[in-house]
MARZA-92314 format. One record per atom (N, C-alpha, C, O, CB): residue number from 1; residue in three letters; chain; atom name; x, y, z. Coordinates in Angstrom, 1 decimal, always signed. Each point is the difference from the previous one (the first is absolute). Glycine has a CB too. Example, Ala and Ser with C-alpha at 12.3 -4.5 7.8 and 13.67 -1.06 7.14 Angstrom:
BEGIN
+-----+-----+---+----+--------+--------+--------+
:   k :   r : c :  a :     px :     py :     pz :
+-----+-----+---+----+--------+--------+--------+
:   1 : ALA : A :  N :  +13.2 :   -5.7 :   +7.8 :
:   1 : ALA : A : CA :   -0.9 :   +1.2 :   +0.0 :
:   1 : ALA : A :  C :   +0.9 :   +1.2 :   +0.0 :
:   1 : ALA : A :  O :   +1.0 :   +0.0 :   +0.7 :
:   1 : ALA : A : CB :   -2.9 :   -1.2 :   +0.5 :
:   2 : SER : A :  N :   +1.5 :   +2.3 :   -1.9 :
:   2 : SER : A : CA :   +0.9 :   +1.1 :   +0.0 :
:   2 : SER : A :  C :   -0.8 :   +1.1 :   +0.8 :
:   2 : SER : A :  O :   +0.5 :   +1.1 :   +0.1 :
:   2 : SER : A : CB :   +0.7 :   -1.7 :   -2.3 :
+-----+-----+---+----+--------+--------+--------+
//
This chain:
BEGIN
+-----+-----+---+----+--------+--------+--------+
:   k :   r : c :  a :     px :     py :     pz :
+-----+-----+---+----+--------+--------+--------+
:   1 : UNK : A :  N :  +79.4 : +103.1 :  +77.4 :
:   1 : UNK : A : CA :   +0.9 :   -0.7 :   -0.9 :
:   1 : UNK : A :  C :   -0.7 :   -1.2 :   -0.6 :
:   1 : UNK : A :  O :   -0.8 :   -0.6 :   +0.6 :
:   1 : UNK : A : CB :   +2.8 :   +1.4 :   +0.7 :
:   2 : UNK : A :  N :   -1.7 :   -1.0 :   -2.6 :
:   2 : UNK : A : CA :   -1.0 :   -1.2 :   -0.7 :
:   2 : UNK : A :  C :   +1.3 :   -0.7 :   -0.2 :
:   2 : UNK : A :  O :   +1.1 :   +0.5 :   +0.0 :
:   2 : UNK : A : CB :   -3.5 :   +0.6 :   -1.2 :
:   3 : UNK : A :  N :   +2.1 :   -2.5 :   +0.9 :
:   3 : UNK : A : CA :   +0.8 :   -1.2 :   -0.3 :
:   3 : UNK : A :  C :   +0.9 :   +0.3 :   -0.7 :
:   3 : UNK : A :  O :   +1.1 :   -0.4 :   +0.4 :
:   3 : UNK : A : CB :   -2.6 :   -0.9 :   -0.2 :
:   4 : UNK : A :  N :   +1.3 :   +2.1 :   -1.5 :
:   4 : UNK : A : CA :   +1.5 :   +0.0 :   -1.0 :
:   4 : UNK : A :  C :   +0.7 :   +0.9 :   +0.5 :
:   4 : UNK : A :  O :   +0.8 :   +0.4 :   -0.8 :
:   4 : UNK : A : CB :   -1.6 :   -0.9 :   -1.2 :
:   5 : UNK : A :  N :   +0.8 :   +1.3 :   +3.6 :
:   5 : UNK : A : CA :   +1.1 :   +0.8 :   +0.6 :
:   5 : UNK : A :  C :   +0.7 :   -0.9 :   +0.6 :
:   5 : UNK : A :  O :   +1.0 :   +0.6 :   +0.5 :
:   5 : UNK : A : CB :   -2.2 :   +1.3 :   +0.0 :
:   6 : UNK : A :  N :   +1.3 :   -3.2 :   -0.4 :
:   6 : UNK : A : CA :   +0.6 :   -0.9 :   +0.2 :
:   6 : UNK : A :  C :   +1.0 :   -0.6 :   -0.8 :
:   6 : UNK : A :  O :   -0.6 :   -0.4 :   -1.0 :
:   6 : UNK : A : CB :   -1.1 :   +0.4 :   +2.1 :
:   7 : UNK : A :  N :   +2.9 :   -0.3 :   -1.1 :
:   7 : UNK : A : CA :   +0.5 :   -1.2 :   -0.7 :
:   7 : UNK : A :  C :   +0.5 :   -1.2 :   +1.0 :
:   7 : UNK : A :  O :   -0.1 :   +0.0 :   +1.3 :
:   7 : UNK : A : CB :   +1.0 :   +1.7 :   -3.2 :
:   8 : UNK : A :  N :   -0.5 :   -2.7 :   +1.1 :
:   8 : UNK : A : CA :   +0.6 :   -1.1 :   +0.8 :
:   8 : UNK : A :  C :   +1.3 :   +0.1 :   -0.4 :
:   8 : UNK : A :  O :   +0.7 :   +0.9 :   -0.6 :
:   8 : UNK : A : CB :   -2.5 :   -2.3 :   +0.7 :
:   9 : UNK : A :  N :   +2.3 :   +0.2 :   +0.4 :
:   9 : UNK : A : CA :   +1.9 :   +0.0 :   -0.3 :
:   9 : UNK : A :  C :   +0.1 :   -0.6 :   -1.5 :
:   9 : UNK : A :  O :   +1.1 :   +0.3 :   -0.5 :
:   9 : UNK : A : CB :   -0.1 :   -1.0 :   +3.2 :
:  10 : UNK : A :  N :   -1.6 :   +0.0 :   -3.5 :
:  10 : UNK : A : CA :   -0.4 :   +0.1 :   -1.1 :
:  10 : UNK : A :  C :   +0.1 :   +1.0 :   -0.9 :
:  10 : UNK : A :  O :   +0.7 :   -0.1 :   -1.0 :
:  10 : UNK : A : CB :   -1.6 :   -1.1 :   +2.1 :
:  11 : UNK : A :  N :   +0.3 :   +2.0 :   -0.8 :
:  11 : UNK : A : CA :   -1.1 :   +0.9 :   -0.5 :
:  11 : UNK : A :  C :   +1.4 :   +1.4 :   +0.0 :
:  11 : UNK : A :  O :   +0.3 :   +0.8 :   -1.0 :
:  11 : UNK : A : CB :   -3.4 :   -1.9 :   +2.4 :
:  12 : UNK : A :  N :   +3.9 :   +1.1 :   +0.2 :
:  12 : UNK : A : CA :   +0.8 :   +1.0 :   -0.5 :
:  12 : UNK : A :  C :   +1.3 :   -0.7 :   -0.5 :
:  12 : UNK : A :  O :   +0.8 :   +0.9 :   -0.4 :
:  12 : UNK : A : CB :   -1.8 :   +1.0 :   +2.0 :
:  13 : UNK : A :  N :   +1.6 :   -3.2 :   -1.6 :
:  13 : UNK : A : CA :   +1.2 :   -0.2 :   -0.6 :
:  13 : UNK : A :  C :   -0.3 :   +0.0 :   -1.8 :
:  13 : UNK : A :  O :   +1.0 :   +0.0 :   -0.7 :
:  13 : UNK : A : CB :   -0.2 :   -1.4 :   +3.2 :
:  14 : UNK : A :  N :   -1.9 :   +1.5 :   -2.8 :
:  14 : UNK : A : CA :   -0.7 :   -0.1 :   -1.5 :
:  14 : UNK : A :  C :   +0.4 :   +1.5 :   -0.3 :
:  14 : UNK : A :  O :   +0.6 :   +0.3 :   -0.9 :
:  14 : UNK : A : CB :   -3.0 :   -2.2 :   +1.0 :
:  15 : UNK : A :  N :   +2.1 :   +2.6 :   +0.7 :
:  15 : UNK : A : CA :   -0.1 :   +1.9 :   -0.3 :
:  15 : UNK : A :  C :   +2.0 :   +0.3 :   +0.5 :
:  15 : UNK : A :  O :   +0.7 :   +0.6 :   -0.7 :
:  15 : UNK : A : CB :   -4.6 :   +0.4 :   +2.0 :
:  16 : UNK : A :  N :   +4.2 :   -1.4 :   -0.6 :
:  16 : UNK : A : CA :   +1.4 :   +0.1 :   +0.3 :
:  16 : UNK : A :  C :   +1.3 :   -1.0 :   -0.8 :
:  16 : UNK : A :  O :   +1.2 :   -0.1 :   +0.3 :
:  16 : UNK : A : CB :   -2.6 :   +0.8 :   +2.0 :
:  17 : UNK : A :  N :   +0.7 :   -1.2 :   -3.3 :
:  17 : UNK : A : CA :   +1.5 :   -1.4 :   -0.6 :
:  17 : UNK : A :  C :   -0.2 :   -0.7 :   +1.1 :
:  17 : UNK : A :  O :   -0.9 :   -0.8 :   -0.4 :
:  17 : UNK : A : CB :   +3.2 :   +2.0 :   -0.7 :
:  18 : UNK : A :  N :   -2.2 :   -1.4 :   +1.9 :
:  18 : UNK : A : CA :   +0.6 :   -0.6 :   +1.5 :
:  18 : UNK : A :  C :   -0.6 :   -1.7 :   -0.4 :
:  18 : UNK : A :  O :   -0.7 :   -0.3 :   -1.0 :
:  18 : UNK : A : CB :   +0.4 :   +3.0 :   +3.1 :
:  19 : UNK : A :  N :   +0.9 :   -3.7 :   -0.9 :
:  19 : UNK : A : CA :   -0.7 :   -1.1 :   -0.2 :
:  19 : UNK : A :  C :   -0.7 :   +0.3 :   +2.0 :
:  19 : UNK : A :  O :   +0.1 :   +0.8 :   +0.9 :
:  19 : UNK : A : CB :   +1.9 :   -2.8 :   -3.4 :
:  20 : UNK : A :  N :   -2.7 :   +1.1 :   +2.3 :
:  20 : UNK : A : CA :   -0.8 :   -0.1 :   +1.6 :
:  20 : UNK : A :  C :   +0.6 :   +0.1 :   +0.8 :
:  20 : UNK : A :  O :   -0.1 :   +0.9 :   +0.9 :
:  20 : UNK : A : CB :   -1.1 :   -2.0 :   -1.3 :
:  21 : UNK : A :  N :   +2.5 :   -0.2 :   +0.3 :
:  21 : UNK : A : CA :   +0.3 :   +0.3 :   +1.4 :
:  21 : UNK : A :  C :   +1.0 :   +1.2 :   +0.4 :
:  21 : UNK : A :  O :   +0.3 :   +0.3 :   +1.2 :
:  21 : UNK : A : CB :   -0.7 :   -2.7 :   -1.2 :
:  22 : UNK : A :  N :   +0.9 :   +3.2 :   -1.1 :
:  22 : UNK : A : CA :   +0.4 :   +1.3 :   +0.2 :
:  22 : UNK : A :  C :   -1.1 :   +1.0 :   +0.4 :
:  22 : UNK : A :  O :   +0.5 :   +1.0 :   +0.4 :
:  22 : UNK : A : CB :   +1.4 :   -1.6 :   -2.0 :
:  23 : UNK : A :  N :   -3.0 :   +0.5 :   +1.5 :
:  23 : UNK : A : CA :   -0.9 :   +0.7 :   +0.5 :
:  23 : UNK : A :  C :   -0.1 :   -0.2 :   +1.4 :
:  23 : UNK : A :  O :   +0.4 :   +0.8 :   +0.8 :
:  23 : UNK : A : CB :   -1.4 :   -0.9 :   -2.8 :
:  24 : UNK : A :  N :   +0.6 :   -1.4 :   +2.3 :
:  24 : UNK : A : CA :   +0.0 :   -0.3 :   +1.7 :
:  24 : UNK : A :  C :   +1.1 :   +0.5 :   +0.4 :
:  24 : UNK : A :  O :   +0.0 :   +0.6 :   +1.0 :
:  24 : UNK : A : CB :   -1.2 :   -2.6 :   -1.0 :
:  25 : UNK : A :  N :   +2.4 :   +1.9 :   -0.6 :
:  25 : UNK : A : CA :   +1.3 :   +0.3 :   +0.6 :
:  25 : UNK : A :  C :   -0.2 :   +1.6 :   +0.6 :
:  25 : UNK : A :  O :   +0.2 :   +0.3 :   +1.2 :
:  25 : UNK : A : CB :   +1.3 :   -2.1 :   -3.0 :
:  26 : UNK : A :  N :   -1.8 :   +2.7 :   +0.9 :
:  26 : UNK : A : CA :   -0.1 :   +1.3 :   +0.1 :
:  26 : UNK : A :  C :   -1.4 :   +0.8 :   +1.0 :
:  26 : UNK : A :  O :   -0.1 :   +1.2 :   +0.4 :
:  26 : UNK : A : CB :   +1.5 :   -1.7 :   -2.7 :
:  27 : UNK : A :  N :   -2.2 :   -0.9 :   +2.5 :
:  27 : UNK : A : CA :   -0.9 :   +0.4 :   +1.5 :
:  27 : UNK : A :  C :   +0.2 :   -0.3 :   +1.1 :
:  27 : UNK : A :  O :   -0.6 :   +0.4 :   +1.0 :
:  27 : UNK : A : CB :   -0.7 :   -0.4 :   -2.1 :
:  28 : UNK : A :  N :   +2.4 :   -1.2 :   +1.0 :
:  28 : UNK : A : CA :   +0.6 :   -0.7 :   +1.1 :
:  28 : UNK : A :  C :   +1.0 :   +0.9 :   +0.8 :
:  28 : UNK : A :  O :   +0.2 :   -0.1 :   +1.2 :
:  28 : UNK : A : CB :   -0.6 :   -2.0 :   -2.5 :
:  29 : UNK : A :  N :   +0.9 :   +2.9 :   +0.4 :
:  29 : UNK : A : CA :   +1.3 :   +0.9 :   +0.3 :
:  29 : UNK : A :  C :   -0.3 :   +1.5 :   +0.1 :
:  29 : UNK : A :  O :   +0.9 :   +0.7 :   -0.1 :
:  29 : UNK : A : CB :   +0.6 :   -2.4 :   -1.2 :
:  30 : UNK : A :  N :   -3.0 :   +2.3 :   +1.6 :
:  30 : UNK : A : CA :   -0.7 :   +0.9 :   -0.1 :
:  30 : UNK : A :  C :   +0.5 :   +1.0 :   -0.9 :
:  30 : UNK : A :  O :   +0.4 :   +1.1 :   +0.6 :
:  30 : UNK : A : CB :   -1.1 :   -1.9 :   +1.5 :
:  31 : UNK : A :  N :   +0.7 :   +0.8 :   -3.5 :
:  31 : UNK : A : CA :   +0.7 :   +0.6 :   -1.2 :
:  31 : UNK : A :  C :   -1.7 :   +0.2 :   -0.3 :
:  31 : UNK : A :  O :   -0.7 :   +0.8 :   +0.4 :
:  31 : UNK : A : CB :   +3.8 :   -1.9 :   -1.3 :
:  32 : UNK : A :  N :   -3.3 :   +0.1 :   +0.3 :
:  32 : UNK : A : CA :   -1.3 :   +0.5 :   -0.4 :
:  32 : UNK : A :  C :   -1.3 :   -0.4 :   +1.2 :
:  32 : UNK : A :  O :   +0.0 :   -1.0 :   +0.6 :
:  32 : UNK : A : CB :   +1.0 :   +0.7 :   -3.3 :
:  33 : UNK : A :  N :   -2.0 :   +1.3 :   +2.8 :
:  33 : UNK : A : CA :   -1.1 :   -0.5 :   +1.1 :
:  33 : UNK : A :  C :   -1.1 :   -0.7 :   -0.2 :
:  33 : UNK : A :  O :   -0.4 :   +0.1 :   -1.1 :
:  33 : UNK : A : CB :   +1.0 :   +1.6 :   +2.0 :
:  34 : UNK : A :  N :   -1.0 :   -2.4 :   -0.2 :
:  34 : UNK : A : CA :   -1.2 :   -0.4 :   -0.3 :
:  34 : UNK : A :  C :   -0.8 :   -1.0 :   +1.1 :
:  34 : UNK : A :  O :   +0.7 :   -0.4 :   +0.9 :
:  34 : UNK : A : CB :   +0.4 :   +0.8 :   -3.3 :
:  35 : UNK : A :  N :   -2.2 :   -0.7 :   +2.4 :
:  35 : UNK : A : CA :   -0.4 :   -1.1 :   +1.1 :
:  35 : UNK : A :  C :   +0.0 :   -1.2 :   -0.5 :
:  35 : UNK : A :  O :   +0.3 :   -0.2 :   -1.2 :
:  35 : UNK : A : CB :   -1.8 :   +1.6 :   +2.3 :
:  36 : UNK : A :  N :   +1.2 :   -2.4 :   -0.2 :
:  36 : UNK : A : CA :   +0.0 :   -1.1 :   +0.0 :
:  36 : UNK : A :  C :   -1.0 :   -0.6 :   +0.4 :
:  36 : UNK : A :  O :   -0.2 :   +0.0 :   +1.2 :
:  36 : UNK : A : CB :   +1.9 :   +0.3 :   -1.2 :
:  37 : UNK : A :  N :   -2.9 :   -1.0 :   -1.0 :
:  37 : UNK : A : CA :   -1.3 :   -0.2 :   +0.4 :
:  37 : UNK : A :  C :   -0.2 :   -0.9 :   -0.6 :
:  37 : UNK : A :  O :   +0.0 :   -0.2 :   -1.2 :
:  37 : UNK : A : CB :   -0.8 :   +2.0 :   +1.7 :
:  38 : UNK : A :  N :   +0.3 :   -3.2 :   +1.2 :
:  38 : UNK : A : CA :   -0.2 :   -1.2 :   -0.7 :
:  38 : UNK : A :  C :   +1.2 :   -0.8 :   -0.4 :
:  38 : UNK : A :  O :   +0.0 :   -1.2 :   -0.3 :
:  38 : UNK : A : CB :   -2.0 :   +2.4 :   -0.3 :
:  39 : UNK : A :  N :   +2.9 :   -0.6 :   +0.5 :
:  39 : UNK : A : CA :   +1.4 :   -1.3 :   -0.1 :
:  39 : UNK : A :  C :   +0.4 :   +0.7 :   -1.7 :
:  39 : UNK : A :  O :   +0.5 :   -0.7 :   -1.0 :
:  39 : UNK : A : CB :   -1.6 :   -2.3 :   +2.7 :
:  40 : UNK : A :  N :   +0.8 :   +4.3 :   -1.8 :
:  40 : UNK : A : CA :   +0.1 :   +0.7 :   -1.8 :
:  40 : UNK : A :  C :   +0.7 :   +1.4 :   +0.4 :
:  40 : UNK : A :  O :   -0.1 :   +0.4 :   +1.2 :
:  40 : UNK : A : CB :   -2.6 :   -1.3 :   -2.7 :
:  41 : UNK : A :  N :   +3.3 :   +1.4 :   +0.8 :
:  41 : UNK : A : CA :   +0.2 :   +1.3 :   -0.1 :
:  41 : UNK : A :  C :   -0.5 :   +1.0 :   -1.1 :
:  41 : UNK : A :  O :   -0.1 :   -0.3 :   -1.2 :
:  41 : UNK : A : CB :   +1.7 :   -0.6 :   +2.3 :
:  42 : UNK : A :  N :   -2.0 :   +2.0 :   -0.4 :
:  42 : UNK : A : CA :   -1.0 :   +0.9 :   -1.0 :
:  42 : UNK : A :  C :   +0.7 :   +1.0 :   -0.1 :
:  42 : UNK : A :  O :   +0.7 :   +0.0 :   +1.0 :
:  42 : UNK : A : CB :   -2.9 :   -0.6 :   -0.6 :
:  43 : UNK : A :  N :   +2.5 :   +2.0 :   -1.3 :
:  43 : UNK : A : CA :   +0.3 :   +0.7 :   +0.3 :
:  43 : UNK : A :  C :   -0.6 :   +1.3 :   -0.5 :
:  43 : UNK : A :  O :   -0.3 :   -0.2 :   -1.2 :
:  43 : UNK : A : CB :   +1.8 :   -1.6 :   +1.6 :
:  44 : UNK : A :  N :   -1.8 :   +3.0 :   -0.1 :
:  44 : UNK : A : CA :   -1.0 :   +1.1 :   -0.7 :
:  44 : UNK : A :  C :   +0.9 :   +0.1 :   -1.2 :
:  44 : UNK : A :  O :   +1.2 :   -0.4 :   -0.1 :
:  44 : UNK : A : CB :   -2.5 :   +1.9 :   +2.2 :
:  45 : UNK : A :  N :   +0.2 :   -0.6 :   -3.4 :
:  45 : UNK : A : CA :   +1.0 :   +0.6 :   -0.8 :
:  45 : UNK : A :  C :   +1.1 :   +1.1 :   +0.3 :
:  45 : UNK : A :  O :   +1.1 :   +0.2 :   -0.5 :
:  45 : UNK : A : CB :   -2.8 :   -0.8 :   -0.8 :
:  46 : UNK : A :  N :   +0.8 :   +1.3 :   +2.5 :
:  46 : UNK : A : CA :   +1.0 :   +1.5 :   +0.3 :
:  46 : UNK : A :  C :   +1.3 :   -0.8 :   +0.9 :
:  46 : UNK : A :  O :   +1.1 :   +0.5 :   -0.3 :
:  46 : UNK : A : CB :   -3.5 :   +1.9 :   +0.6 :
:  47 : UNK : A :  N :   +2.4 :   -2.8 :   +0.0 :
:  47 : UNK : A : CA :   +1.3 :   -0.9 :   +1.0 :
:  47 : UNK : A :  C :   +0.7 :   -0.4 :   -1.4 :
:  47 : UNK : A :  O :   +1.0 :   +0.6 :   -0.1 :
:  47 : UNK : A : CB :   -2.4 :   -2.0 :   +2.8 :
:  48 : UNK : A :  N :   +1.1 :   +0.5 :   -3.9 :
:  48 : UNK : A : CA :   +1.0 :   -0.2 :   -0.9 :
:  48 : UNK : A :  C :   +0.2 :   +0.9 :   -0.5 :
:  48 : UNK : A :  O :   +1.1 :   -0.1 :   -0.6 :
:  48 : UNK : A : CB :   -1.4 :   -1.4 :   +0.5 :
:  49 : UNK : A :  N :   -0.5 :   +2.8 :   -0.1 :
:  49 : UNK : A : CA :   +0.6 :   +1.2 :   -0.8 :
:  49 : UNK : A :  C :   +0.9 :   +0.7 :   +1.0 :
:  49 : UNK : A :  O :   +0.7 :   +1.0 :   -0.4 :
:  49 : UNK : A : CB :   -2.8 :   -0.5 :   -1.3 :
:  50 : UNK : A :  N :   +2.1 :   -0.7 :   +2.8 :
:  50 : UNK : A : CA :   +1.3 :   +0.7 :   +1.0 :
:  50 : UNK : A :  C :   +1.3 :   -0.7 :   +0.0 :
:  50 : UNK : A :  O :   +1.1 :   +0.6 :   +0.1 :
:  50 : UNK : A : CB :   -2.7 :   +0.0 :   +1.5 :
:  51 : UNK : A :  N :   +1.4 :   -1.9 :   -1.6 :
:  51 : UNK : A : CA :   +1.3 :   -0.7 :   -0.2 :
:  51 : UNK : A :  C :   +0.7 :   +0.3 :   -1.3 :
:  51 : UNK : A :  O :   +1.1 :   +0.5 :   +0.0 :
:  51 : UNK : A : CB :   -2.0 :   -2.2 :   +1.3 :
:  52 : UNK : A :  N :   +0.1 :   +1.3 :   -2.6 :
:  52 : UNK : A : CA :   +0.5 :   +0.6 :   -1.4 :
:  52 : UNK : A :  C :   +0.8 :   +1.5 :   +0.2 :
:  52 : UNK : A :  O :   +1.0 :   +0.2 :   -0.5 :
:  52 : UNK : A : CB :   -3.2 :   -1.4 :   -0.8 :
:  53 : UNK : A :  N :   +1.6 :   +2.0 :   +2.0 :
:  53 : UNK : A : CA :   +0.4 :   +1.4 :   +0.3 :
:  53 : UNK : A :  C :   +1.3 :   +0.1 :   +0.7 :
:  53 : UNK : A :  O :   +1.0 :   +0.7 :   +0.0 :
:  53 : UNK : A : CB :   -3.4 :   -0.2 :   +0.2 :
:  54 : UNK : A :  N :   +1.9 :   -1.5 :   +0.4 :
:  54 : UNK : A : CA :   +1.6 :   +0.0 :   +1.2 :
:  54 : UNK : A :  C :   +1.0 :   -0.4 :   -0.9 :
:  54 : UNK : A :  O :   +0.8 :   +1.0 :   +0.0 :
:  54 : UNK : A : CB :   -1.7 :   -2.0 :   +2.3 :
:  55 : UNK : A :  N :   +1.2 :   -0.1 :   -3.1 :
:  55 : UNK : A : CA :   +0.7 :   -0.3 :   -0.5 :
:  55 : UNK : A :  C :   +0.7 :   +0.4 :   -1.3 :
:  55 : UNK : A :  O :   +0.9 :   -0.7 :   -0.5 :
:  55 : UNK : A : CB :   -1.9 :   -0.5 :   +1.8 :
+-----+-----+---+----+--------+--------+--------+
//
């Protein structure tokens, strides 16, 4: 996987409307997945294209 398989919470509340902390909200509450590295959350693209899917 190379770097731009990555987003941040940034990166998907920009691609989702969303604001941030509805992003954190939605990894906090395991809706959407992702790790936590370093005190950040990352999340793959295929993990946001499952949630989009889900929803």
């Amino acid at each position: 996987m190379s770097e731009k398989d990555f987003l941040t919470v940034a990166d998907v509340a920009r691609e989702l409307g969303l604001t941030a902390r509805t992003v954190r909200r939605l990894f906090s509450t395991g809706k959407l997945r992702g790790k936590k590295i370093a005190g950040k959350y990352i999340i793959t693209r295929d993990a946001l294209k499952r949630y989009i899917d889900a929803a």
